[in-house]
Structures are given as structure tokens and as C-alpha cells.
C-alpha positions in Angstrom: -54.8 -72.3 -40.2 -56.4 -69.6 -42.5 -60.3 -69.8 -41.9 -62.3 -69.6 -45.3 -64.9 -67.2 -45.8 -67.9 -69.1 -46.2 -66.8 -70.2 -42.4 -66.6 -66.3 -41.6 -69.9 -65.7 -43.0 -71.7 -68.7 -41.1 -69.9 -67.6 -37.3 -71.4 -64.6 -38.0 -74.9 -65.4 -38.0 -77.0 -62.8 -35.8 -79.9 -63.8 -33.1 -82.9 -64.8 -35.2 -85.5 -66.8 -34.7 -87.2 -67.1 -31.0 -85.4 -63.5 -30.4 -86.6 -61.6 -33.8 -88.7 -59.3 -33.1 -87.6 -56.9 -35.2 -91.4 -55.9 -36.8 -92.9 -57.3 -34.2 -94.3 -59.9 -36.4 -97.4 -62.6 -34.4 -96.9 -66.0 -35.6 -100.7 -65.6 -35.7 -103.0 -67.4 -37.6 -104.9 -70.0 -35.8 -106.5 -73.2 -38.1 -109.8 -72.8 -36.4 -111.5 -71.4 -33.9 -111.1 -73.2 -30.5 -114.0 -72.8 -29.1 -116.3 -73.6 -32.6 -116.7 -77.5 -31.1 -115.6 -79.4 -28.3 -112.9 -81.5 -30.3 -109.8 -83.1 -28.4 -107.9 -81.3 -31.0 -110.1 -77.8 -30.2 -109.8 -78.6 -26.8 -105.9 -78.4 -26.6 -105.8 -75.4 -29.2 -107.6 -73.4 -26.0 -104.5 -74.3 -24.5 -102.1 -73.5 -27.0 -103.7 -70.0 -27.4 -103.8 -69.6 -23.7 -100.5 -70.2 -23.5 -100.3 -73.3 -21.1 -98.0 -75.3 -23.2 -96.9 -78.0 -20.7 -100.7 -79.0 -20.6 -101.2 -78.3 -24.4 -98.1 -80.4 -25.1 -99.8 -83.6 -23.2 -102.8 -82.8 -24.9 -101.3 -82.9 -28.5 -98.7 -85.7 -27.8 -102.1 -87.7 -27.0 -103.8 -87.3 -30.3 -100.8 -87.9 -32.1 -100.3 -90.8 -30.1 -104.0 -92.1 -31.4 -103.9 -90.5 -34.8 -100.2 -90.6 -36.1 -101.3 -89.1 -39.5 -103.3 -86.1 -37.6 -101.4 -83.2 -39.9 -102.7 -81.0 -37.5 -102.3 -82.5 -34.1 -98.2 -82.9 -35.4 -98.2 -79.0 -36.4 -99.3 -77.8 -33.1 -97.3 -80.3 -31.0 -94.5 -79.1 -33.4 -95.5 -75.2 -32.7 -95.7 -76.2 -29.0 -92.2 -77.2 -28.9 -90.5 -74.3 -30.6 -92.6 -72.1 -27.6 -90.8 -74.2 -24.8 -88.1 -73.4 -26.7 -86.8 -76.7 -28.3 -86.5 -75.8 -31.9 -84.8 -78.9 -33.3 -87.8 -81.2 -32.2 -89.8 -78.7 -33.3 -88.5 -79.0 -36.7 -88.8 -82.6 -36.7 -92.3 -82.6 -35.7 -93.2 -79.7 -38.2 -91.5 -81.5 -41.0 -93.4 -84.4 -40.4 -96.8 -82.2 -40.3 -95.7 -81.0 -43.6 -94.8 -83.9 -45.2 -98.5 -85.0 -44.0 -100.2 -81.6 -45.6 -98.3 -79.9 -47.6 -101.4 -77.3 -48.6 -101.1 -74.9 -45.6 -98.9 -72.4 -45.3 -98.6 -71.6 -41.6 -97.2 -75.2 -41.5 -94.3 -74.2 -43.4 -93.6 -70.7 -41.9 -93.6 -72.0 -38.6 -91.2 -75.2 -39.7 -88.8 -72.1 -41.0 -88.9 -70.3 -38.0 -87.8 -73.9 -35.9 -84.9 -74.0 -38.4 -84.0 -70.2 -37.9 -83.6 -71.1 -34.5 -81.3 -73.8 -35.0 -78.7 -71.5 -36.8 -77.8 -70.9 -33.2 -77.2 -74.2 -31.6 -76.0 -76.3 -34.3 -72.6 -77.2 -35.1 -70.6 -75.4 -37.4 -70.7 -77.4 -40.0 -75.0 -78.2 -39.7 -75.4 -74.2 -39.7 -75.7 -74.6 -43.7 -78.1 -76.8 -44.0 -80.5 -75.1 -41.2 -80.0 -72.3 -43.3 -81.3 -73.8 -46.7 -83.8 -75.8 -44.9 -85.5 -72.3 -43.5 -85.4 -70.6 -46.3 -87.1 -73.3 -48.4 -90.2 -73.7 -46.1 -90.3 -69.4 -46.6 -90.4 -69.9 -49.8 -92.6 -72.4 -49.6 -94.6 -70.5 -47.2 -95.3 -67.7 -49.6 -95.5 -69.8 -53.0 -98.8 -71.6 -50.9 -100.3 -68.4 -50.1 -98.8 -65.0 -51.5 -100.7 -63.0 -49.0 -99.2 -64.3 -45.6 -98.2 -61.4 -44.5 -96.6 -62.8 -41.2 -94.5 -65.3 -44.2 -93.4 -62.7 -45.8 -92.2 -61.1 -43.5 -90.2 -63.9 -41.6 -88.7 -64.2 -45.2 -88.0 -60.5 -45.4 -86.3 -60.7 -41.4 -84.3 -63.9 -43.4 -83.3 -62.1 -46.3 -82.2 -58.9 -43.9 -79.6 -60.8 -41.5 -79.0 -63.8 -43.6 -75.1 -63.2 -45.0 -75.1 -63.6 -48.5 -73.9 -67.0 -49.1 -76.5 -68.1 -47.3 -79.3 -66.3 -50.1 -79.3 -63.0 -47.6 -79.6 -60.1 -49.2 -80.7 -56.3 -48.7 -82.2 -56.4 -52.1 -84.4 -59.1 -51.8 -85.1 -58.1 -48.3 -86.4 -54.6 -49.7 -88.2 -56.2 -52.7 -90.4 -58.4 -50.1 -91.2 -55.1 -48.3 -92.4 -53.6 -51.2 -94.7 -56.9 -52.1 -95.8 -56.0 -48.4 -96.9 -52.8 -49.2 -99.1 -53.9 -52.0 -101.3 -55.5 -49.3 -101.0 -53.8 -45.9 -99.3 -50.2 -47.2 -98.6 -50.0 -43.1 -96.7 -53.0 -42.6 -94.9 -52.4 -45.8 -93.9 -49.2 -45.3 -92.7 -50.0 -41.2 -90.5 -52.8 -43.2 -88.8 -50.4 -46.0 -88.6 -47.4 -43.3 -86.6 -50.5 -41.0 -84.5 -51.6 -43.7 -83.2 -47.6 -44.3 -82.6 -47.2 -40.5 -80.5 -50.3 -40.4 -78.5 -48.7 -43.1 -78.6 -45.1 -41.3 -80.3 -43.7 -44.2 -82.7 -42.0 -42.3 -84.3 -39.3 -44.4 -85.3 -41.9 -46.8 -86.5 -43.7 -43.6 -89.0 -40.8 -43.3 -89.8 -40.4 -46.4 -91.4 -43.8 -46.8 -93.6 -43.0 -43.6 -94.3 -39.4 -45.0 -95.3 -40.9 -48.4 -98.0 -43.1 -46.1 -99.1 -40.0 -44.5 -99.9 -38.6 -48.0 -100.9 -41.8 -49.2 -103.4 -42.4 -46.2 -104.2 -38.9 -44.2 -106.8 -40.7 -42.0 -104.6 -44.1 -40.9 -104.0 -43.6 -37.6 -101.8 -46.2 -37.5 -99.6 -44.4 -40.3 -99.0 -41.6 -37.4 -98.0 -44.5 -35.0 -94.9 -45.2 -37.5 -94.5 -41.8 -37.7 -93.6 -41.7 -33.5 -92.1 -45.1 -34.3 -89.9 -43.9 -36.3 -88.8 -40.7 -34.1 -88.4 -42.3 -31.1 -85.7 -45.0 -32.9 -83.9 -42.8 -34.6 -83.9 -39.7 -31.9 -85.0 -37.4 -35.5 -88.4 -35.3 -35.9 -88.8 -35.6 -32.1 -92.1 -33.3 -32.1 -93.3 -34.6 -35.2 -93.3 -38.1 -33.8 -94.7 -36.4 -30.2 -97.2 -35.0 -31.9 -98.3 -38.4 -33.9 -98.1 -40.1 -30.8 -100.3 -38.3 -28.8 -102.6 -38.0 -31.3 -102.5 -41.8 -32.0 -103.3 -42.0 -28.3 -106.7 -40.6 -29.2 -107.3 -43.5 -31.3 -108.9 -46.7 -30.5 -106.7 -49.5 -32.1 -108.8 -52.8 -34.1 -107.0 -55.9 -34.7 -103.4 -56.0 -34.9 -102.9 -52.1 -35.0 -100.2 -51.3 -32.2 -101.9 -50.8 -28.9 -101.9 -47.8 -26.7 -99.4 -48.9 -24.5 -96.6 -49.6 -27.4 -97.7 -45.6 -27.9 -97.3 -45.0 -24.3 -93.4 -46.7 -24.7 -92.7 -44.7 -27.7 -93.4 -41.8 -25.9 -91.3 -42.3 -23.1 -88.5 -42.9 -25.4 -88.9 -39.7 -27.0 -89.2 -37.8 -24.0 -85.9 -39.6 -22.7 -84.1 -38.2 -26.2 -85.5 -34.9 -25.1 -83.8 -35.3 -21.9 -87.2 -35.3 -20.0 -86.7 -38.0 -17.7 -89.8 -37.1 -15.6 -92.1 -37.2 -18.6 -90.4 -40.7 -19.8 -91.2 -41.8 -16.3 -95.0 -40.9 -16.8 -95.3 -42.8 -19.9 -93.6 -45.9 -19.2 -95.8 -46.0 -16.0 -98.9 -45.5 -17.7 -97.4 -48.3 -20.4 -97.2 -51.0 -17.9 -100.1 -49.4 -16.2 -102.5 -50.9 -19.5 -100.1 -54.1 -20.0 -98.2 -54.9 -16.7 -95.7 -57.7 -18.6 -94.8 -55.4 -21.2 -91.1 -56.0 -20.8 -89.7 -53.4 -22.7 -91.4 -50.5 -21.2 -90.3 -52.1 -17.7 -86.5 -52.5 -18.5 -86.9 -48.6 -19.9 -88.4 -47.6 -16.2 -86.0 -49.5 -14.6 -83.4 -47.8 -16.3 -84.5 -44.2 -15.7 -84.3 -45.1 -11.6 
């Protein structure tokens, strides 16, 4: 029997959700500071941030067990679940935090990510409706609170691998990047410079970062994408060397990439150089700053 398109489309689907890391977007935003009181509900976000979710689960399952309506207890048990991996409760919980408090946007852009997730493992025929179910808590995401960043760009990362009956579109994904450029030029302009890489367009994938450069001559993460950007696409080698190492120099605030993701970079540029030696050296000195950096271990194991 002749399969229809739409059924073409939905099969497929790439790897989203737990697995895209394409911008290396944080879920991020926390609702409070854990350790501002000494709350049940503070006391099991300490566990949530410090990443001991079997014991953060109990804790959360036990407020929602005394305060049903807690928005917030539900939104982290919900969060909980989608990091053990178990996206459709996840959703469940999440929609039910939503349908509690429907004023915060993380709420929603984690309920999207849940659905995302359950692309994969539904049926066939329940792939749709994930679908429309993740895109409308994005959108939902962004209409609460234009400037989350981290919900734009989980739209964008929708908008990029989505096929097109299910709203997926290159377009849309580039017109998201460029509404992330109005507020964080560096995170908009990694997007755009992504988007013309997955489309091999890679001069215009340069220019974007180059335009940065100009834009902002003394962002040192700007020179970080510049390395980036080298090292994926095996182009401007020494340039991106060169930014690297002088990135390297620099001591990162916030969310700016850290030294060791420099470290990485370099390696791989040295490995496109055919300079296995010096790739060795920086993926060594990588895990050497963060010893669980997978990446940078699965490129050293490689080299031996």
C-alpha cells in the first residue's frame, strides 16, 4: 500500500528533545534561589540543582501529595521526570503545573521540551499531536515572556528539524535567530551562523560571526564563535586557532563558554590540521578542567 506523505514526513522526525544539544541551550532559569529560606519546596530545589533526582523526586511527590494545587511543587516534579528521562509523565505533570499558573514561562518551555521528546516514543499516529502540543507551549513560552532566550531558542531548534507539515520551517527558524540577536547579538549570531552550516552555506556562516567581530571588537566570546565555527566546518583553521587561543586568555562570566569547550575546539582544529599530538594536548587539558566532559573524552579516545 502506497504510504502518504504526511506519514513520510512524521517517520522522519530527527532526535530532539533530551538529545538536542545543538546550541548548547541550559534549560536554566531557576524560580528562586534555593538556599534564600529553608522551605520544603527550597529544600528539594537544592536537590534538583544538585542533580540528585531520585531524592528530589521524593521530595516533590511529597509536597504535591500535601498541596495538590502547589503550581510549583508540580513543575519541578514534572522537570524532575523529563531528567530521569520519562517525558510523557513529564508532560502530564507539567501540563497540570500549567493549567495551575499559566503566568510563567519556564513552565511552558519545559512542558514543550517533554512533548519534543515524545515525538520519539509515541505511536505513529500520536506523533501529530506531540507535535502541535510542543509547539504551542513554545509559543506560549515566548508570548509570556519575549525575552527567554533559552524559549526561543527551543522554538528556533523546533522550527529547524520540525518537517513542514508539522509548522517546521528554515524561515521561521532563521527569523527567531534574528529576534535572538536583538537581545544577546552572541547567541543570535551562533544560531544564524548554525542554520547556514546546516545548509553548507558556509561563507555566509562566517560572515555572520565576522559581522559580530566588527559589531563587537572586544567580546571575547564573539572570538569563541569564531574557533567554533572553524573547528565545525574544518574552514579558517588559523583564524579560529588564533581566536581560540586568544579566548583562552579570557576569563568567562556567566554562561559564556568555558575554557575547557575552548580547549575541545582546539583539539578539533588541530585534528583537521592533521596534528594529532597537539589534539591530544588539548583534549587532555579539556578534561583536565572538566573530567565528565564527554565530548572531549570520546574525541581522546578516538585519537588512541
Amino acid at each position: 500500500m502506497k504510504r502518504n506523505p504526511r506519514s513520510r514526513l512524521l517517520l522522519r522526525w530527527p532526535r530532539l528533545g533530551l538529545l538536542a544539544g545543538v546550541f548548547a541551550i541550559a534549560i536554566g532559569a531557576r524560580a528562586a534561589d534555593a538556599g534564600a529560606d529553608a522551605t520544603p519546596l527550597a529544600a528539594a530545589r537544592q536537590l534538583f540543582d544538585g542533580g540528585r533526582f531520585p531524592e528530589a523526586r521524593a521530595a516533590f511527590e511529597r509536597l504535591v501529595a500535601a498541596e495538590p494545587r502547589n503550581a510549583e511543587a508540580l513543575f519541578y516534579l514534572g522537570w524532575t521526570a523529563f531528567r530521569q528521562n520519562q517525558p510523557a509523565e513529564s508532560a502530564k505533570l507539567l501540563e497540570k503545573a500549567t493549567a495551575l499558573d499559566g503566568t510563567k514561562s519556564v513552565y511552558f518551555r519545559v512542558l514543550g521540551d517533554a512533548c519534543v521528546e515524545m515525538i520519539q516514543r509515541a505511536s505513529f499516529f500520536a506523533k501529530a499531536g506531540w507535535a502541535r502540543r510542543s509547539l504551542t507551549a513554545y509559543d506560549k513560552a515566548v508570548a509570556l515572556d519575549p525575552d527567554d532566550l533559552d524559549a526561543r531558542s527551543a522554538r528556533l531548534n523546533y522550527y529547524w528539524h520540525a518537517p513542514g507539515i508539522a509548522g517546521g520551517s528554515m524561515d521561521k527558524a532563521r527569523a527567531e535567530a534574528r529576534e535572538i540577536a536583538k537581545r544577546d547579538p552572541v547567541r543570535g549570531a551562533q544560531a544564524l551562523a548554525d542554520l547556514n552550516v546546516a545548509e553548507k552555506k558556509y561563507a555566509e556562516a562566517f560572515a555572520v560571526i565576522d559581522e559580530l567581530i566588527t559589531q563587537h571588537p572586544d567580546n571575547q566570546p564573539a572570538q569563541y564563535q569564531l574557533g567554533r565555527l572553524a573547528a565545525i566546518t574544518g574552514q579558517q583553521l588559523e583564524r579560529g586557532e588564533t581566536a581560540l587561543q586568544a579566548y583562552l586568555q579570557y576569563s568567562p562570566v556567566g554562561r559564556e563558554p568555558a575554557p575547557c569547550a575552548a580547549h575541545w575546539r582546539l583539539g578539533m582544529i588541530h585534528e583537521r590540521k592533521g596534528d594529532a599530538a597537539a589534539a591530544r594536548t588539548e583534549y587532555e587539558a579539556a578534561l583536565n578542567l572538566a573530567p565528565d566532559f564527554a565530548v572531549a573524552r570520546d574525541a581522546l579516545q578516538k585519537l588512541r
